[in-house]
N, C-alpha and C positions, 0 to 999 in steps of 0.2 A: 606874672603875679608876684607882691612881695611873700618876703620869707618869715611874714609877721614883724613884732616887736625886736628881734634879736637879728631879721637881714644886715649887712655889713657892708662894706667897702673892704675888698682885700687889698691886706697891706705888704709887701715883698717881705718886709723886716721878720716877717714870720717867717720866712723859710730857713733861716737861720737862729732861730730861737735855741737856747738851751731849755731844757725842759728837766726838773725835779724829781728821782725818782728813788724812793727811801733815804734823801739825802746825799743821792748822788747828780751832779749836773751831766745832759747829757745831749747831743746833738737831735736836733727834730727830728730827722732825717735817722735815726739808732735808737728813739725809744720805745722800748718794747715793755711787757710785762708778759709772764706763763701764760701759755692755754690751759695751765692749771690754775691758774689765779680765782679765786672765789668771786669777785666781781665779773670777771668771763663768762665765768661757769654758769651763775643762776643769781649774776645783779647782786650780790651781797656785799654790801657797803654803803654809806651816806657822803653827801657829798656835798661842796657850797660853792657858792659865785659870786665873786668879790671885784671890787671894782680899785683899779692905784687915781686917783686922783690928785697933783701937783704933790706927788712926793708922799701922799698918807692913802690908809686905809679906812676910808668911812666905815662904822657901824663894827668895825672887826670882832667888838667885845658879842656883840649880838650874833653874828655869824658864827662864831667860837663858840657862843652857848647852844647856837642851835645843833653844833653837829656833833658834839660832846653828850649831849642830851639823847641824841637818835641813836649814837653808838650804844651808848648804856642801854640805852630804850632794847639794843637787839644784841645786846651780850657781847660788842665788841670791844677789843683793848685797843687803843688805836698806836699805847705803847710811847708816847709824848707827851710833853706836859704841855700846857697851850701857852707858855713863854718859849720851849722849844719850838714848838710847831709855828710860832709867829718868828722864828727868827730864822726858821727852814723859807716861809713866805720873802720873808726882808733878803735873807742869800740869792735865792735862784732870780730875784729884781733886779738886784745891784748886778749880779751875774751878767744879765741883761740889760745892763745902763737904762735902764724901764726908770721912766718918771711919770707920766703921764698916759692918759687916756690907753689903758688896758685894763682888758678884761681877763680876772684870774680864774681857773677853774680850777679847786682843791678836792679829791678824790680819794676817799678811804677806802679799803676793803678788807676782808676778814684774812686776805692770806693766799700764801698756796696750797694745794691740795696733794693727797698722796693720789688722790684719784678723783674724778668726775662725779660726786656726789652732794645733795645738800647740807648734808648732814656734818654740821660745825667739826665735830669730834676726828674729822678727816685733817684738817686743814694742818702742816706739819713745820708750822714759823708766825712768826709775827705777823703784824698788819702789813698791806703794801699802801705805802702813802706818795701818792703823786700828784706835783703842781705843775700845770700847765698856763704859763701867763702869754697873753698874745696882746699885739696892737689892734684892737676893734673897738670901733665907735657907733655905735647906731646911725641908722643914717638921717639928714636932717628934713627930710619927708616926708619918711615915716614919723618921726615928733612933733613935724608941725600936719601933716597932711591926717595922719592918723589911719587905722586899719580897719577893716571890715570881718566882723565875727559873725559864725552857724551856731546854733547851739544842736549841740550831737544827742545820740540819744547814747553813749557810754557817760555815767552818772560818775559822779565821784561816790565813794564807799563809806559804810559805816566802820568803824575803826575796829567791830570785833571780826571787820574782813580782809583788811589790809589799814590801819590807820593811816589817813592823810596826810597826819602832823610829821610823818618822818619821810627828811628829802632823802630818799632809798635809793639805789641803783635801779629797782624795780619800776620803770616808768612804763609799762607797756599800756597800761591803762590811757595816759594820758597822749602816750604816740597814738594808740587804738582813734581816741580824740581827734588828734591832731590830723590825721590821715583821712577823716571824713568829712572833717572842715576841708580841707583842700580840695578833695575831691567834688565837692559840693562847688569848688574857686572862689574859697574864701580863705583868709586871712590864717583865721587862729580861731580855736573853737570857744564856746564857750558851755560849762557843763553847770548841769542842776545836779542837786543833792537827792538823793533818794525818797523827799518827800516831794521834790518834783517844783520847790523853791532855788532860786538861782545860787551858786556855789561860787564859782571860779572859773579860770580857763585854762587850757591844758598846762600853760607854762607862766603862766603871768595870775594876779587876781583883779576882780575885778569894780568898778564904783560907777553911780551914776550919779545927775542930778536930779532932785525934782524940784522945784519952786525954789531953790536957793539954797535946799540942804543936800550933803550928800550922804549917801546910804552906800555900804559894804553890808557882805552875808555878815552871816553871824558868825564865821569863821569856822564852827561847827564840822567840816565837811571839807575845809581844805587844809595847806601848810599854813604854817606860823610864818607870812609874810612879814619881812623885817623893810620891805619898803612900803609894803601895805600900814603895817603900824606909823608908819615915820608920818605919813600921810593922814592919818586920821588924828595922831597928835598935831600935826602940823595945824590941820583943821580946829584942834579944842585950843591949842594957842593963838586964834588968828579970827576968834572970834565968828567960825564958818562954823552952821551947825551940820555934824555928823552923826550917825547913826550905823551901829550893826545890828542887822537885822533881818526877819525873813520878807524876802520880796518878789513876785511874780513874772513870769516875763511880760505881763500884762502889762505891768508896772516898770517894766526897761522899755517896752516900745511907745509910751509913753511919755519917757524923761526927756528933757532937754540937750543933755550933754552924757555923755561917757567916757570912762576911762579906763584904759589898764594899767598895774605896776606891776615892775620887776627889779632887780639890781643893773640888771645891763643898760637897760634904753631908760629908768625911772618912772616917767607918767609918760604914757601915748593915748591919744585921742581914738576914738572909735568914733569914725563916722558912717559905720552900716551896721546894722544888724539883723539876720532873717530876710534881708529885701527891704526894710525900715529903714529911710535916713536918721538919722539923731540932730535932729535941731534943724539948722541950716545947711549939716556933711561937711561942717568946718569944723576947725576947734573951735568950742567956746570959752568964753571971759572964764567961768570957772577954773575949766582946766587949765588956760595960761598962767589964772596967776598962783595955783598950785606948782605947775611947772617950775614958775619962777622961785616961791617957795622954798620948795626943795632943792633947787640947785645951789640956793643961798646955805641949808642945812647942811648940803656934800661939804662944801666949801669951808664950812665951820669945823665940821665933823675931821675934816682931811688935817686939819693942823693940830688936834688933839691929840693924835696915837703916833702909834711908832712911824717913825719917818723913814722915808728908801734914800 
């Protein structure tokens, strides 16, 4: 069974990676952080996933705001300014002669602890900031063959109970997800919102069509996808009509086409859902030529920002 949107091709080159840790380089195979580390302890920290594409970082400005945003949102200092922290990203690359096709994964946490407790006021140093960059590509199956979603009955929350909008350490909800989906031998889940309207998927968000528009939630209930956004502007630039909004699953077993995004793998087709094929169980014409779309936007996006 795949491993969803994010299964890979292992690469060797990763065993030998240098890996980022408060600004120090350090062998794959040597980095550690405390069992006192506040992220160990009880998930406390935000975190992003960023893609190197021919030398640049698409959207970096956007990713930078969003984790800058979640830290404030939970009282952490992350103790960098986000020209340091991009030039911590640009070091540990170059470190790694990294030009292409990696996936970064940037890791904040509140700290270390004097002891095993949640309670902030323990923690007795700085932020721990760790970048992890590896060779991973999606594989090209899963982008053209596309995945098969359950929807689970673990909901996403309302924000006066854990708010969505911040990518937290704290995923158990969405493993919780994840773990039923598969076990059901499907793909990746896909969850409803507390009013029992379609939300998102444990780790990706998610769009469909219907007669030639495409519709996303109302975003209400998940994170502030930044390749979700790229996609619905991609849509009001290109002349596709798009829509956020609340939709039933009455209304996904129904549509044409589906899709999910993420930073890793971009747009992947969903060709089942519940036991429901979508369409033909191929990708359709919408989703390619959003596909295509976007790959054109990476491409634009990558020669903009800082270069490795």
């Amino acid at each position: 069974m795949s491993k969803g949107t994010h299964d890979y091709a292992p690469d060797p080159r990763n065993a030998s990676i240098k890996i980022s840790i408060n600004g120090e380089l350090v062998p794959r195979d040597e980095a550690k952080v405390s069992v006192f580390d506040s992220g160990f302890v009880l998930g406390d920290g935000v975190w992003e996933g960023l893609r190197l594409h021919e030398g640049g970082l698409p959207f970096l400005d956007a990713h930078l705001d969003r984790l800058y945003e979640g830290a404030r949102a939970i009282d952490l200092t992350i103790g960098l300014t986000r020209d340091q922290l991009t030039q911590r990203l640009i070091d540990v690359l170059r470190a790694n002669g990294m030009r292409d096709h990696v996936h970064i994964r940037l890791m904040v946490t509140r700290g270390v602890k004097a002891t095993p407790h949640q309670d902030p006021r323990f923690v007795i140093g700085g932020a721990t900031v760790v970048i992890i960059p590896e060779y991973k590509q999606p594989l090209p199956e899963t982008v053209e063959r596309g995945i098969r979603l359950f929807t689970v009955h673990v909901r996403r929350g309302a924000p006066d109970v854990q708010d969505p909008k911040l990518n937290s350490h704290s995923k158990l909800n969405c493993i919780l997800a994840c773990i039923q989906a598969q076990k059901a031998g499907y793909d990746e889940a896909l969850m409803l919102d507390p009013h029992g309207f379609v939300s998102t998927c444990n780790s990706t968000h998610f769009f469909i069509v219907r007669k030639g528009e495409v519709w996303t939630s109302t975003g209400k209930y998940c994170l502030g996808g930044i390749t979700r956004a790229n996609v619905i502007k991609l849509c009001r630039a290109n002349g596709i009509p798009v829509f956020e909004k609340d939709f039933s699953l009455t209304d996904v077993y129904g549509a044409e086409e589906a899709c999910v995004t993420g930073t890793f793998a971009g747009l992947t087709p969903v060709r089942e859902i519940d036991g429901r094929v979508m369409g033909d169980g191929k990708r359709g014409p919408m989703v390619e030529r959003l596909q295509k779309l976007y790959m054109q936007l990476i491409k634009e996006e990558s020669a903009k920002g800082p270069r490795v």
